[in-house]
C-alpha positions as CSV (number, residue, x, y, z in Angstrom):
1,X,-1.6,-23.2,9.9
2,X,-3.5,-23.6,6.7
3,X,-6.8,-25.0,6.8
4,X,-7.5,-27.9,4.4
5,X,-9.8,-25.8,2.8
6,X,-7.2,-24.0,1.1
7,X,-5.6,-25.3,-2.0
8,X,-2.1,-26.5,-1.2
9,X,-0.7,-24.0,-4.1
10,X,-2.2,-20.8,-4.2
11,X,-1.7,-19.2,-7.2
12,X,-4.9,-21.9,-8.0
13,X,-6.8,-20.4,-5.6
14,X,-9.6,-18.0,-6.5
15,X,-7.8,-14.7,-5.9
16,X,-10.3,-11.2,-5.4
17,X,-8.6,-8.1,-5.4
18,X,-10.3,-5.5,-3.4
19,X,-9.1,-1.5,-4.8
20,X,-8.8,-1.4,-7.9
21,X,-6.8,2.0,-8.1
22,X,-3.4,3.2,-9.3
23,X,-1.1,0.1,-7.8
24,X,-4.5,-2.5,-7.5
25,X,-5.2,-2.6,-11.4
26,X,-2.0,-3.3,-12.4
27,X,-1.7,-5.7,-9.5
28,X,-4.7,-7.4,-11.0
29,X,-3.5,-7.1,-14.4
30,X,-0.2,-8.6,-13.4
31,X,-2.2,-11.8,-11.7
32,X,-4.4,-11.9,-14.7
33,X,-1.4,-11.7,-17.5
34,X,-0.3,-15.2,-15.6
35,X,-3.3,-17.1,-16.0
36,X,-4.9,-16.6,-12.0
37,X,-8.5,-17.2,-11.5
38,X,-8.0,-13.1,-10.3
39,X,-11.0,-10.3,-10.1
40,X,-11.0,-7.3,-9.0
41,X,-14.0,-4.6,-6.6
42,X,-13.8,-1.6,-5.8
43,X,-15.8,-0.1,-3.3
44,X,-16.2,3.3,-5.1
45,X,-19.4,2.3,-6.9
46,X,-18.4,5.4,-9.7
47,X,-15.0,3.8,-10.8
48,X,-15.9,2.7,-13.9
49,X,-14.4,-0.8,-14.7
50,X,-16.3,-2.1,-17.5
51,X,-13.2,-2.6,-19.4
52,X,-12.2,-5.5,-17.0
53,X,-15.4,-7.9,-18.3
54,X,-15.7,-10.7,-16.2
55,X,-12.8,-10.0,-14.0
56,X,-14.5,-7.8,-12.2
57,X,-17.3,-7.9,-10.1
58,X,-19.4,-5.0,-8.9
59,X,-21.1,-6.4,-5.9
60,X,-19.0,-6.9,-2.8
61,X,-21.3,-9.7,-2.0
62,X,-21.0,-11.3,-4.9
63,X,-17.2,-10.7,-4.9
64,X,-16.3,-12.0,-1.1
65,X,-18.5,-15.0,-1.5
66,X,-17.0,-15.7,-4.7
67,X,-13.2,-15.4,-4.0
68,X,-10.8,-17.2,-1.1
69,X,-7.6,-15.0,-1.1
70,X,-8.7,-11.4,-0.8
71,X,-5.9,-8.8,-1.2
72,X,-7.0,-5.1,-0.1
73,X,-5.4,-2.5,-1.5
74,X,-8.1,-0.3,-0.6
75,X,-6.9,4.0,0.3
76,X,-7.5,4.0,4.2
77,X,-9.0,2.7,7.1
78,X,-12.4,3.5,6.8
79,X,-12.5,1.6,3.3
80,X,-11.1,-1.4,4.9
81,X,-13.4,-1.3,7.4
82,X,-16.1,-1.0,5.1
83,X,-14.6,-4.2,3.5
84,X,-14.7,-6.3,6.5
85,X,-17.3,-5.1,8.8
86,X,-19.6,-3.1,6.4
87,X,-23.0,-4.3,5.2
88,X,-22.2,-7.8,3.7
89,X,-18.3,-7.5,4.2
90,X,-15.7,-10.4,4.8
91,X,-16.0,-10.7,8.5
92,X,-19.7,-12.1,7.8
93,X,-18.6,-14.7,5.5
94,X,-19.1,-18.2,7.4
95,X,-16.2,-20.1,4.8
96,X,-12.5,-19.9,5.9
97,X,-10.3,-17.3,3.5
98,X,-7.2,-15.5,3.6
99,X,-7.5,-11.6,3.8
100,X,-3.8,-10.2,3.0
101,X,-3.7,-6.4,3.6
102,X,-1.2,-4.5,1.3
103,X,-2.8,-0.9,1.7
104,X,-0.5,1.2,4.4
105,X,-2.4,1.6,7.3
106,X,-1.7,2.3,11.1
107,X,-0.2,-0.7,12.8
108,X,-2.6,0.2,15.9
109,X,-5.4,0.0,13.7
110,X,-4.1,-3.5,12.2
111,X,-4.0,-5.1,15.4
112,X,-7.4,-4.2,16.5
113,X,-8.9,-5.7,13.3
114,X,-7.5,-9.1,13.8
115,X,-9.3,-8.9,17.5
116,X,-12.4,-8.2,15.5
117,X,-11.8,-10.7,12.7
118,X,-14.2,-14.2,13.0
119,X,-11.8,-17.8,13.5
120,X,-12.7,-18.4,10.0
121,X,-11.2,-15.5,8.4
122,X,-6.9,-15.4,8.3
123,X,-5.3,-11.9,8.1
124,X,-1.8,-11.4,7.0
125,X,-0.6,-8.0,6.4
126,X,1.9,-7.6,3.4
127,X,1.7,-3.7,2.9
128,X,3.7,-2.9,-0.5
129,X,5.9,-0.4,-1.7
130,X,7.1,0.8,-5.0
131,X,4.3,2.8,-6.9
132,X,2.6,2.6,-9.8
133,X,5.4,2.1,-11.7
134,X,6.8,-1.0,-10.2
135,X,3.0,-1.9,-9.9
136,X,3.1,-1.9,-13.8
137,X,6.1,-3.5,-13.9
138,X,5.1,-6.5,-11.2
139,X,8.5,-5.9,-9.5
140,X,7.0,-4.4,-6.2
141,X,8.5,-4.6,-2.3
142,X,5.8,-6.7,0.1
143,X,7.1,-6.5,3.4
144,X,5.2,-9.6,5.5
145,X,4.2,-9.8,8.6
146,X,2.7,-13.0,9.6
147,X,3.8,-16.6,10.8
148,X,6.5,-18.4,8.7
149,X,4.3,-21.1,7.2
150,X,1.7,-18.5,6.0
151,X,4.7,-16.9,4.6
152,X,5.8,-19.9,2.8
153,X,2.2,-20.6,1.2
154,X,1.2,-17.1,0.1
155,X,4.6,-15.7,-1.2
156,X,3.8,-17.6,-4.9
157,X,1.0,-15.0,-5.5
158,X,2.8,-12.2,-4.2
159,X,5.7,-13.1,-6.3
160,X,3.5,-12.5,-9.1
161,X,3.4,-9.3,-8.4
162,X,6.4,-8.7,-6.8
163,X,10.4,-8.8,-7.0
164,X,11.4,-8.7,-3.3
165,X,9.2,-10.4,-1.0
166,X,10.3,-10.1,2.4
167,X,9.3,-11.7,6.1
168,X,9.8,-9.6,8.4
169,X,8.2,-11.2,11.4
170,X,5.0,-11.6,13.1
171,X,1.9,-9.8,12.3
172,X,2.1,-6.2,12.4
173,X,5.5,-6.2,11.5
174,X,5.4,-5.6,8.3
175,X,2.7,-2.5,8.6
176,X,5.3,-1.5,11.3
177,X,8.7,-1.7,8.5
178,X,6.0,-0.1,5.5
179,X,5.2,3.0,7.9
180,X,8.8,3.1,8.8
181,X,9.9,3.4,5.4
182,X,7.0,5.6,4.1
183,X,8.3,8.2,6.6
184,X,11.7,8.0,5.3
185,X,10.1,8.9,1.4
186,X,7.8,11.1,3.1
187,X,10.7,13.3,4.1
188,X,12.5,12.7,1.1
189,X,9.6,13.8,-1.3
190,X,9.3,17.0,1.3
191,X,12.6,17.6,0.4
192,X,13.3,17.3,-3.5
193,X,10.1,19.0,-3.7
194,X,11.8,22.1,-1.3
195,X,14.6,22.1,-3.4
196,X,12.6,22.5,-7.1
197,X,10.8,24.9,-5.4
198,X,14.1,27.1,-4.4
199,X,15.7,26.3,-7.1
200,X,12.9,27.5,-9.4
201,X,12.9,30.4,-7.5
202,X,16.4,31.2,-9.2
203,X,15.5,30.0,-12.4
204,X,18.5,27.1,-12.0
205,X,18.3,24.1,-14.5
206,X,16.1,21.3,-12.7
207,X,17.8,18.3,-14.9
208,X,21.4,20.4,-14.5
209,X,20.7,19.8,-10.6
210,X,19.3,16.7,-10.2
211,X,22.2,15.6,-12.4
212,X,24.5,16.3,-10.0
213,X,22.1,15.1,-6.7
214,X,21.8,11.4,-8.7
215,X,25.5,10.7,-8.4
216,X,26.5,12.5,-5.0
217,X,25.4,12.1,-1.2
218,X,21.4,14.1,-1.8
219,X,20.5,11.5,-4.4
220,X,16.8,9.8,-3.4
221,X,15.0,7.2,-4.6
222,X,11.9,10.1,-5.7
223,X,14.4,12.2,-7.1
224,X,16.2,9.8,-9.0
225,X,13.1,8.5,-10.3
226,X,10.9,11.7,-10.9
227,X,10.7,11.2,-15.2
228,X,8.7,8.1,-14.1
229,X,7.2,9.1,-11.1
230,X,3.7,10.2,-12.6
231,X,2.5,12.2,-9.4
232,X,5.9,14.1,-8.6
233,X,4.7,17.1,-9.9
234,X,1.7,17.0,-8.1
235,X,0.2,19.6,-5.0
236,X,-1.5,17.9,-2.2
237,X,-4.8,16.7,-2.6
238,X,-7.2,14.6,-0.4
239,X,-7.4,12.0,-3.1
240,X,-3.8,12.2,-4.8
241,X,-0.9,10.2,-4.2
242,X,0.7,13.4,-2.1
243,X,-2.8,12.8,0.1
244,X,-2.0,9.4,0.5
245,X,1.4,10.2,1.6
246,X,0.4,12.4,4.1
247,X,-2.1,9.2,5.5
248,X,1.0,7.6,5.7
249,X,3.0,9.4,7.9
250,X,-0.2,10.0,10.1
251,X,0.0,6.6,10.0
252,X,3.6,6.3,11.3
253,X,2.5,9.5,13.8
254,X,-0.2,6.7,15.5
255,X,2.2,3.9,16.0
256,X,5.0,5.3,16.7
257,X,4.6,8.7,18.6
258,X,1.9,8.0,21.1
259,X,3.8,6.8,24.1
260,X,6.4,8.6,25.5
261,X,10.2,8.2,25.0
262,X,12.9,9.9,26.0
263,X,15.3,9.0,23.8
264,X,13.3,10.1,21.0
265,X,15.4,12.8,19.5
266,X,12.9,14.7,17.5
267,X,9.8,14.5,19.5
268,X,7.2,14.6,17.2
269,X,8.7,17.8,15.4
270,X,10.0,16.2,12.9
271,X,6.2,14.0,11.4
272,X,4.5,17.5,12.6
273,X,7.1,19.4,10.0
274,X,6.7,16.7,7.3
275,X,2.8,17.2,7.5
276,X,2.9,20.9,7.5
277,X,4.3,20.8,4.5
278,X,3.1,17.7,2.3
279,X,-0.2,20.1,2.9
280,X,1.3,23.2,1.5
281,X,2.8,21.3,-1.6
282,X,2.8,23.3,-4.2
283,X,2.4,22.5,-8.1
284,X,6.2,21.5,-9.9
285,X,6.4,23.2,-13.2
């Protein structure tokens, strides 16, 4: 239900957008380029944002009292704890708002944050998917998990930022679908990447190849993409976008892999091979 508090459109909101990285600038750029009362925090105090003016604010104090939607797109879960139970963080904050969470984090983790979160504070998780490109390009996938109504009342803003907005249930739901399809790119970025690296081993043609993956049954959505892909050349990294892919099927690894099933036909060998190599990920010429 949506308190009265809340504007009845909410695109006129005051919208705070907390990570203000690769996909949360553009995001804010995108709100900002339609006229939303939008700013942005970050809670790496050396990113330097001084080109954003007034649309950004430094202080997360300042920022969370400030602003009623919150969208994190923060890297992990120890930043978005830091944003809702660190010093000054949202799950202080005595006024109802709306925290929707589009970073990819572990559904487990998710659902022990809304048992933490204060009556006053909503949480919707709306995880996205897309990068930096379709950031840029406000044509990003938010997969939504919360109750139909919430739906109905925040899909305006995402639509801002997005070309498919899609409910997919209750909430968790949609953390579950991102981590779910994170592990299908996961393994599909493990494997272009394997076959560059072969294929350089034997000095092929790269664009020859991938001319003939794009139009038969290997063609992926990071292969077909890699001239605007701007990490696909990258190695792994803590703090890359190959990093972050590895938090992602880690992710997928805690919700998915810690009970037993028997009728799980890989049995953990599968995530455990994906990880071994996202970590030896070597640099694409």
């Amino acid at each position: 239900m949506i308190k009265k508090s809340f504007n009845e459109d909410i695109v006129k909101e005051k919208i705070g957008l907390a990570g203000c990285g690769n996909m949360g600038l553009p995001m804010l750029y995108s709100m900002l380029s339609k006229n939303i009362d939008a700013r942005g925090y970050d809670i790496d105090s050396r990113k330097s944002l001084s080109g954003l003016g007034e649309n950004f604010i430094d202080s997360k104090k300042k920022f969370l009292d400030d602003r009623q939607i919150i969208i994190s797109v923060v890297r992990d879960a120890a930043d978005t704890l830091e944003l809702c139970l660190g010093r000054n963080g949202l799950f202080e904050q005595k006024s109802n708002k709306i925290l929707i969470i589009s970073s990819t984090l572990s559904p487990r983790f998710l659902m022990d944050l809304k048992s933490k979160a204060p009556k006053n504070i909503t949480i919707i998780d709306a995880p996205m998917s897309g990068a930096t490109v379709a950031a840029e390009q406000s044509r990003l996938t938010f997969m939504v998990g919360c109750k139909k109504k919430l739906f109905d009342y925040t899909k305006p803003l995402l639509t801002v930022m997005g070309s498919q907005i899609n409910h997919v249930g209750h909430y968790g739901s949609g953390m579950m679908v991102k981590v779910l399809n994170n592990f299908i790119a996961a393994a599909s970025v493990v494997s272009v990447r394997h076959v560059i690296n072969q294929a350089e081993k034997f000095d092929l043609d790269i664009e020859t190849i991938f001319k003939t993956i794009d139009t038969s049954s290997g063609q992926t959505w990071f292969g077909t993409n890699r001239e605007k892909i701007d990490w696909f050349k990258e190695p792994y990294n803590d703090d890359n976008t190959i990093g972050i892919l590895k938090k992602d099927v880690e992710a997928y690894v805690d919700a998915f892999e810690n009970v037993s099933e028997l009728d799980n036909f890989v049995t953990g060998e599968l995530s455990s091979s994906i990880i071994k190599a996202i970590n030896n990920m070597p640099l694409t010429r």
